[in-house]
VOZA-265508 format. One record per residue: x, y, z of N, C-alpha, C in turn; residue in one letter. Coordinates in steps of 0.2 Angstrom, whole numbers, plus 5000, padded with zeros to 4 digits. Example, Ala and Ser with C-alpha at 12.3 -4.5 7.8 and 13.67 -1.06 7.14 Angstrom:
VOZA-265508
506649725039506249785039506649845039a;506449895035506849955036506450005039s;
***
This chain:
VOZA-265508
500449945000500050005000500450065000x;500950085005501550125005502050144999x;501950074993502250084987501750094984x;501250084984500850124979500650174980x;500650204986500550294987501150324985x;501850324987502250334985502350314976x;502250284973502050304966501650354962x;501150344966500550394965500850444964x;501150464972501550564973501850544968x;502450504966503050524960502550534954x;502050514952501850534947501350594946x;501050604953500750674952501350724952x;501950734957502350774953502750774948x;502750724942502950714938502450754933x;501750754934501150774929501450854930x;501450874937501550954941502350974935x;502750914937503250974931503150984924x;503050924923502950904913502450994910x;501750994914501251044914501551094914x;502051114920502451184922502751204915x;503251154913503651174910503251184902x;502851144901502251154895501951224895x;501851244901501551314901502151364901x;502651364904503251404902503551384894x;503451344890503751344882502951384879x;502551374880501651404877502051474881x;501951494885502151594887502651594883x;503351574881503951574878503651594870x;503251544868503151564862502451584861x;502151624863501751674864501951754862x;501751774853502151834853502051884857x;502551924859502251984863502152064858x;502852054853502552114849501852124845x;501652174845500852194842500852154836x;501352184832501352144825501452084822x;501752044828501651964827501351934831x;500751984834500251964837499451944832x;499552014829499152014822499351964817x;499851954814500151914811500051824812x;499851834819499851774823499051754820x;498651784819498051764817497651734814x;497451674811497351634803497151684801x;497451704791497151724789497351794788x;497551824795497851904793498851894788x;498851944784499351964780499552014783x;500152064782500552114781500552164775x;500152214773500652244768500952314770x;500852334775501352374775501352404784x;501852434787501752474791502052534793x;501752554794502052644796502052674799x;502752714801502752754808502052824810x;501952814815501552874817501752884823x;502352934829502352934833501752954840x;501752884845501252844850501152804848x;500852784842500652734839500852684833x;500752614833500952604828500252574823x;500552594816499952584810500252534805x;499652484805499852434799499252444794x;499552434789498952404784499052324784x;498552304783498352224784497952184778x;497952144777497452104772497352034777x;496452044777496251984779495651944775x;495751864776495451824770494751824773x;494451844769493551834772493351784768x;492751764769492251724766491951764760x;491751744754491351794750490751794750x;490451734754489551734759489851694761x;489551724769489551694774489151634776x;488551644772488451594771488551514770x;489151534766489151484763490051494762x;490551494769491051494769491551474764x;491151394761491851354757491951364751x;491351434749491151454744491751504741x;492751504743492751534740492951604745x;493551654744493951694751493951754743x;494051814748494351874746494751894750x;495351954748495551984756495252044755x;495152074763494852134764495252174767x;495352214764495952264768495552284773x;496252294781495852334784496452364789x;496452424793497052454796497052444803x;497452444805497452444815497952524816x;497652554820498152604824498252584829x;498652554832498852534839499152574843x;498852574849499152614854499252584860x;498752534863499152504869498452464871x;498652404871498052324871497552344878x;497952404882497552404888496952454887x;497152494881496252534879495852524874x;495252544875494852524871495052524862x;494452494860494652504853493852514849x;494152554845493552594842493752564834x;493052544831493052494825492552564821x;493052574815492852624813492752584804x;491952634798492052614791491952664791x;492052694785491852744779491252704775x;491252654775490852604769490852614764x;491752624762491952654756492552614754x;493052664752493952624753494152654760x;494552614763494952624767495852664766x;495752714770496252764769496752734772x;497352714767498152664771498552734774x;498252794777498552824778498552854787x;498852844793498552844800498152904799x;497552874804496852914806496652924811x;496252964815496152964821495152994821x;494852944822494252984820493953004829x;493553054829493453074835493353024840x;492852974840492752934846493452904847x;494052884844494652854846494952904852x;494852984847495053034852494953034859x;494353044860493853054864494052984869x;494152924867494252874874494952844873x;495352884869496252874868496352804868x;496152784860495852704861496452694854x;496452614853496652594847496152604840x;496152604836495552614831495752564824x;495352494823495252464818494852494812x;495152494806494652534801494552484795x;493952474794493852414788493652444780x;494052434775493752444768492952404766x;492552424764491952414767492152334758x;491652304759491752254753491652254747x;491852244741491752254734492052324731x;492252364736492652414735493452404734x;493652414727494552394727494952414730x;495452374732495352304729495152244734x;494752284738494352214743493552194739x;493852164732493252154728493552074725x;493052024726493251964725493251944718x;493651914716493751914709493551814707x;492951804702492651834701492051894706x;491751954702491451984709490651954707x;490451924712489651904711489151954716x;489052004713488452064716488152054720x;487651984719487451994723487551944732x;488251954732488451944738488752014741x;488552074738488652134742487752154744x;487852134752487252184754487452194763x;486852214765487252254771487352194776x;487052124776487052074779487752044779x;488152024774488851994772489152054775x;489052114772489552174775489552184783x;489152164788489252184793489352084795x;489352044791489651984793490351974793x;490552024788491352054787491552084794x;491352124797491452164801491352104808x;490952074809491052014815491551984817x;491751954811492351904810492951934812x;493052014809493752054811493752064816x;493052084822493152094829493352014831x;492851954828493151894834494051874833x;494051904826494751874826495151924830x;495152004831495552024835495252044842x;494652024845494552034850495052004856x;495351944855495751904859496351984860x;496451994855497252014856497052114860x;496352124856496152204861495452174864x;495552184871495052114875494452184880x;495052234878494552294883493652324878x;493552354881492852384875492752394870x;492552384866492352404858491652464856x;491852534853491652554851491452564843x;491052534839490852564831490652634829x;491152654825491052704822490952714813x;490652764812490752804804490352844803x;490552884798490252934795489852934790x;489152944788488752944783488652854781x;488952844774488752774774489052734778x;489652764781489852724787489552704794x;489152794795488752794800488152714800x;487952724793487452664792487752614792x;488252584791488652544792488652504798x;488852544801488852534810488452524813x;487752574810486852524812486952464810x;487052444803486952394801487252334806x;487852354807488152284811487752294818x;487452334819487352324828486652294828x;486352304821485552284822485752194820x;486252174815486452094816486752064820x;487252104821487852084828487852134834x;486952114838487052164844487552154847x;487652094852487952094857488952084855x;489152104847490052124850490152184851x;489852234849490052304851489852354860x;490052384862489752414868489452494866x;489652484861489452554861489352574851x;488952624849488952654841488852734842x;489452734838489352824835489352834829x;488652834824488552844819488352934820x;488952944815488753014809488353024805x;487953064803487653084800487253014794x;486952964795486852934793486152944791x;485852924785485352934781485352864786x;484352884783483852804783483352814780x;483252804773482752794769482252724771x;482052734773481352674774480952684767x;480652704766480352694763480652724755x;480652704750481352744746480652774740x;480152764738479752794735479352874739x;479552874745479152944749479852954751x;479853024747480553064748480453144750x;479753164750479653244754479853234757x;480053234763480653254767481053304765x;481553264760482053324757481753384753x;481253354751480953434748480753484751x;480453494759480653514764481053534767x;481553504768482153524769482553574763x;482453564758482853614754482353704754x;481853684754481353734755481453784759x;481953744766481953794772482653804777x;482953764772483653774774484153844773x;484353864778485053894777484453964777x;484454034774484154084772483854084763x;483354124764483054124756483554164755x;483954204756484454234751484954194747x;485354144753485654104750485254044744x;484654004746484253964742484154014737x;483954054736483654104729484454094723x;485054104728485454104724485654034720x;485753994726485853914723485553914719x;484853924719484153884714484353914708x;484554004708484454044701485053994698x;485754004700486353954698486053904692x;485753864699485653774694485153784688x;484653854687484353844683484553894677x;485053934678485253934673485853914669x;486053854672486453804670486053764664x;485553764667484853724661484653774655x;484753834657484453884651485253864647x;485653884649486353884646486453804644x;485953774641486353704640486753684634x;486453714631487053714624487753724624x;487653794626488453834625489053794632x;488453764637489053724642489053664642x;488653644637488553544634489253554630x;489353614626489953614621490553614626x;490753644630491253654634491353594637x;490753564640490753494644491153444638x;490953434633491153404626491853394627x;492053464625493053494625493353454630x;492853484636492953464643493153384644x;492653324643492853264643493253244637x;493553274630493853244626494353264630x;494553314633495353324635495653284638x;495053264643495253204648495253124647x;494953114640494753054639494153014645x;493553064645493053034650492453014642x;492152964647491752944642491052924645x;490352914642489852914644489552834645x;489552794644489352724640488952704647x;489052704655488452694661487952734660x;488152814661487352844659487052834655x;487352854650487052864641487252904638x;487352964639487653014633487953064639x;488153114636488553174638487853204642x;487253224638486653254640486453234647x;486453164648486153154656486753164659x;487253154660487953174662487853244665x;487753284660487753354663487053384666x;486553354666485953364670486053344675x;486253264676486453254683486753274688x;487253324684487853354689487453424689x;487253434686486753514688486653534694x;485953464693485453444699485853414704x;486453394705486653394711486953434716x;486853534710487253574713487053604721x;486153614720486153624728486253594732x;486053544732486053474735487153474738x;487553484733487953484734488453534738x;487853574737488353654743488053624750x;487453614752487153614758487653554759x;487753484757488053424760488953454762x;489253494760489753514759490153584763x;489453634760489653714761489353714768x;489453794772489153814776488753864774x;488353904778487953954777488354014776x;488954034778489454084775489754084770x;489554014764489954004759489654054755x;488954044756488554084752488754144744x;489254174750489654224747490054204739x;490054174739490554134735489954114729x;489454114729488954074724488654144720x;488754164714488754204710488054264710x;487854294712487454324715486854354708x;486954384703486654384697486654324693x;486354284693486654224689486154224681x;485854284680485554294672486254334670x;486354374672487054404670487554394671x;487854334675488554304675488754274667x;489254254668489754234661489654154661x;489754134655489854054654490054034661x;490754054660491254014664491054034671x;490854084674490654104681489854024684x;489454034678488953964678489253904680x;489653894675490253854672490753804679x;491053854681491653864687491253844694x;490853864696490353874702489953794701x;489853764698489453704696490053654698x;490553654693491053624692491353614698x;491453674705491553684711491453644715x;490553634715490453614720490153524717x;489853514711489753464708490253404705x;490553434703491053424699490953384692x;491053404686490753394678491053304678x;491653294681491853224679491653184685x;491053194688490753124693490453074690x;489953104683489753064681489753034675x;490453044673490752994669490852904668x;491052874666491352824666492052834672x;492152834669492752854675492752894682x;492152934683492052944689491552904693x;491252894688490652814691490952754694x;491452764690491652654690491852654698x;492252694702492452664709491952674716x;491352694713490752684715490252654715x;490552604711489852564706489752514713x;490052494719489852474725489152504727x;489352574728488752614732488152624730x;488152634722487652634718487252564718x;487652514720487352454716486952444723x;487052474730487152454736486152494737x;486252574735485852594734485052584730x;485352554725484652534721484552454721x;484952414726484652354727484352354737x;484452394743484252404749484352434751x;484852514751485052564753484252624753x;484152624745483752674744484152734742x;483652774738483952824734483552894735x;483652964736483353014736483053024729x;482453074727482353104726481953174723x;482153214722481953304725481653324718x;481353364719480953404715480953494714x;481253514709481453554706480853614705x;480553654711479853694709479953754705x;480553774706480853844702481153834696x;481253764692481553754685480653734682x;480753774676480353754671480353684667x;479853654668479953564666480353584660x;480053634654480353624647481253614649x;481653644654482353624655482553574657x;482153524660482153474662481953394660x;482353384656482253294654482453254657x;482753234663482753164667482553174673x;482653234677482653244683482953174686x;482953174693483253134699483353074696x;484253044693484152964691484152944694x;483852864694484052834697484752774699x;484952744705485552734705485652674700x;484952654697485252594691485552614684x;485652704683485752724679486552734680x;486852734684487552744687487952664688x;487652614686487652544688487752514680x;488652494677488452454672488152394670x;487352404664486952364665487052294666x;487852284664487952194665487852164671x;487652194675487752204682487052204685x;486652134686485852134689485652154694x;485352204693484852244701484152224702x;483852224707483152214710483052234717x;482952284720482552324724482152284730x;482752284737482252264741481952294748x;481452314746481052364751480952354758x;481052294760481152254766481752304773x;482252294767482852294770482952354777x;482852414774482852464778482252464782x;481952434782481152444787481352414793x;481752344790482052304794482452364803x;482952384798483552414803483052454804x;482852494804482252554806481952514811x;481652474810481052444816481652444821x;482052414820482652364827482652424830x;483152484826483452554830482852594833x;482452574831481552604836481452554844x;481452514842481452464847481852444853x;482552414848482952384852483952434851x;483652494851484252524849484552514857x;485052534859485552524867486352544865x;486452594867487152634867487252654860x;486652684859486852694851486852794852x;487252814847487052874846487352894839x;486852954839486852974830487053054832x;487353064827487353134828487253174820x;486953234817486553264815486753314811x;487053364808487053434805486453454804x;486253534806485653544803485353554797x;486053564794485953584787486353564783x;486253484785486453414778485953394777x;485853404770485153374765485053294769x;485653244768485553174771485353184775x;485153214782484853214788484153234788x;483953244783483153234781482653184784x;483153134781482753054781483353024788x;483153024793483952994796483452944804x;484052924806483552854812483352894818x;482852894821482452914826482252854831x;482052874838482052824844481452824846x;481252744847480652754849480752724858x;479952694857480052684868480352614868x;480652584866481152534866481752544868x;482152594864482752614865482852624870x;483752624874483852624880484652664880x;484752714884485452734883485552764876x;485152774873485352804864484952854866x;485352894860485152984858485153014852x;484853044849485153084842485153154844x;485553204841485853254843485753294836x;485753354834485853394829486353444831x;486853454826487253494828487053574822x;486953614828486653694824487053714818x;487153734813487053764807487853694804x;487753644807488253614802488153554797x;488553544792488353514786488553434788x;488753394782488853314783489553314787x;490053374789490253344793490353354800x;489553354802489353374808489753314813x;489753334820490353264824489953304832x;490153264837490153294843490453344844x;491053374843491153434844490853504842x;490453494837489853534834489353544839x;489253504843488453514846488453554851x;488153564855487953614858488353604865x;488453644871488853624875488553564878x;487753574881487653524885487653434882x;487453434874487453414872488053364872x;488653404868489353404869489553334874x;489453384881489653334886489353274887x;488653274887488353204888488753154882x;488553174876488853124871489653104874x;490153164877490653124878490553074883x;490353084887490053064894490052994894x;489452994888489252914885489552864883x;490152914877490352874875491052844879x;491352884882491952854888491452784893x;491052814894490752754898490752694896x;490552694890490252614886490752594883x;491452634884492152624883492452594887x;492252604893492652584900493052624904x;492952694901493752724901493452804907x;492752784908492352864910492752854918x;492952934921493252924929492752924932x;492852914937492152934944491852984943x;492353044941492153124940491553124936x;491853114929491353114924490853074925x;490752984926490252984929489552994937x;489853054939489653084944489453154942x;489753174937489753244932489653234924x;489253224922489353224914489553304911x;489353344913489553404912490453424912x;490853364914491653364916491853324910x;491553294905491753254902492053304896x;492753284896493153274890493553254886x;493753244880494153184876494653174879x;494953104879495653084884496153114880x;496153104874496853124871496753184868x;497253224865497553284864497353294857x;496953354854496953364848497553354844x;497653334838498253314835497953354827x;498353384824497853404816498253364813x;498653334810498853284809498453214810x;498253184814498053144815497353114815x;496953174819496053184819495953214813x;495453184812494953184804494453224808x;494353304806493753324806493453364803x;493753344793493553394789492853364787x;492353374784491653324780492053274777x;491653204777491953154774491553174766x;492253194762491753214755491953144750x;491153154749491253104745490953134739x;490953144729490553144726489853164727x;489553224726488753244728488253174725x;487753184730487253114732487753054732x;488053024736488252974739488453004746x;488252974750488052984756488952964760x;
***
């Protein structure tokens, strides 16, 4: 009995060292730098990294599914960036839901809780477009199924809070993943983010353009765009000139004609998403007696004549294709243009979409997120410019929601942000978002009114000009 208890001990402390030492070779090779911790990931690649003094920034390629569905079906990679600043703060998941900028960024919410900040190239957007690209596996569901998988695969390694962010389609973007994937996020700070529910009732914006900014300013824009329509010959020819120079060409619209209507009619629309109420000055004040090139220049300014081209169309053909099959599209009605100058009015996005490429419209989609965000929103907030057209149509809270707010920021355009809002405003928003970050102190939660960003304004670093994108694309 004596030898077999003393066997037993020698081989419990036999199990006691073998495991020791197994767990000291496992720590041993456990990377500790950041970037062969990312590296370490199935799946993550390296294409580059670059210095930003605090932080380090990589750009990265990771292999997604091209439906989630249907995993074995076939990988793309999606570019996405990491600004790393220390595993022990939070990280803020930011889209554009466009291309991803390979160059370091700081968007407010990172400021505000002095966090790391992941940014994703939204999908079919090059070169995170699968080759072949099959359409219809871009919708808001696979895209925010994109976004899941980047948070599992790095949440091990940033294990603190997670905040989602973006701007405009970003901002929806960011809806979208919270209303599929409630529970990875602690918190959403969507920007200015439209919500077309219903996309054939679109008074909203026509009210809106009605009573935006001062009727001196509007009297001005409107005279502009309409005599851009009286003028359409003599600036059809220059447009002509204009794309030979360049080698632009027409073949997704259809001719030059719709080209330059569309860019017309996107001029008001394109000061208010863009300009302030002081730009005013700037928009040609007689516009029966200005010159060609004063019409000309002013349109060209804020519209710009090469958007809707082939060439300016094609690295959008995502958004568009995005927009006329469940996004939804605006649009506005022209009461100061005489119909006779008006042959398309508002196209729509299947005219921006080459036809090789099958669309169908589903109505569902945003009623969908709308209902959720009425109901079941929680740490979500929106914030608002008073005077950007896309905030017309945008998400509202009903008696469901918990901890969510929508905010308007006074006289500002699409790139309205927290710092725009009004003092009290202001603070709570920071308040909120440090809290659902992890990062809020006693103070501030004791005082919202005390609440301020943890890090240091950097101009360099913080992005807080309008995310401009081409007028009507959100």
């Amino acid at each position: 009995m004596r030898k077999a208890l003393r066997w037993l001990l020698a081989l419990v402390v036999l199990i006691g060292t073998v495991s020791t030492a197994g767990a000291a070779t496992a720590a041993e090779q456990e990377p500790t730098d950041i970037k062969d911790r990312l590296l370490a990931i199935p799946g993550m690649s390296l294409i580059q990294e670059k210095p930003y003094t605090g932080y380090r920034f990589f750009v990265l390629n990771y292999t997604q599914p091209i439906d989630h569905r249907y995993p074995s079906k076939g990988t793309f990679q999606q570019r996405i960036t990491v600004l790393h600043k220390d595993v022990s703060r939070p990280t803020v998941f930011y889209t554009g839901g466009y291309n991803v900028s390979t160059n370091p960024g700081r968007r407010e919410p990172t400021q505000i809780v002095d966090g790391n900040q992941v940014s994703m190239e939204y999908r079919f957007f090059t070169p995170s477009r699968p080759d072949p690209a099959d359409w219809s596996k871009l919708d808001i569901w696979q895209a925010a199924s994109d976004q899941h998988r980047i948070f599992e695969a790095l949440k091990p390694v940033y294990n603190q809070k997670w905040i989602s962010t973006g701007g405009s389609k970003g901002g929806m973007t960011a809806t979208y993943y919270e209303r599929f994937y409630p529970r990875d996020m602690d918190g959403v700070v969507a920007y200015v983010a439209p919500n077309d529910v219903v996309n054939d009732e679109d008074s909203a914006y026509d009210r809106f353009f009605g009573q935006v900014g001062t009727k001196e300013c509007r009297d001005r824009l409107n005279a502009v765009q309409r005599e851009a329509l009286v003028r359409r010959e003599p600036l059809e020819k220059k447009y002509a000139a204009y794309a030979a120079e360049n080698g632009y060409t027409f073949d997704t619209i259809g001719s030059l004609d719709r080209a330059y209507e569309a860019v017309v009619l996107d001029y008001v629309w394109g000061f208010w998403q863009y300009s302030l109420l002081s730009d005013c000055d700037t928009i040609p004040a007689d516009a029966k007696n200005a010159t060609d090139d004063e019409i000309w220049n002013s349109v060209d300014t804020i519209s710009g004549f090469s958007f809707y081209t082939d060439q300016g169309l094609e690295p959008y053909t995502p958004y568009y294709y995005q927009a006329g099959t469940q996004l939804g599209a605006p649009t506005i009605h022209f009461p100061y243009i005489e119909k006779k100058y008006l042959r398309y009015g508002y196209q729509p996005p299947r005219n921006f979409v080459p036809r090789s490429i099958p669309m169908k419209f589903q109505p569902r989609a945003m009623r969908d997120v709308d209902t959720w965000v009425r109901h079941h929103a929680h740490h979500m907030l929106f914030v608002y410019g008073q005077n950007d057209p896309w905030g017309a149509e945008r998400f509202r809270l009903g008696a469901g929601a918990r901890d969510s707010y929508v905010f308007t920021a006074p006289g500002l355009n699409h790139g309205a942000n927290v710092a725009g809002l009004v003092a009290d405003e202001k603070t709570l928003a920071t308040a909120r978002i440090l809290d659902w970050a992890g990062v809020a102190s006693a103070t501030v939660q004791a005082d919202p009114s005390s609440a301020k960003p943890l890090a240091k304004y950097d101009a360099k670093l913080d992005r807080r000009d309008v995310e401009r994108e081409p007028a009507l694309r959100p």
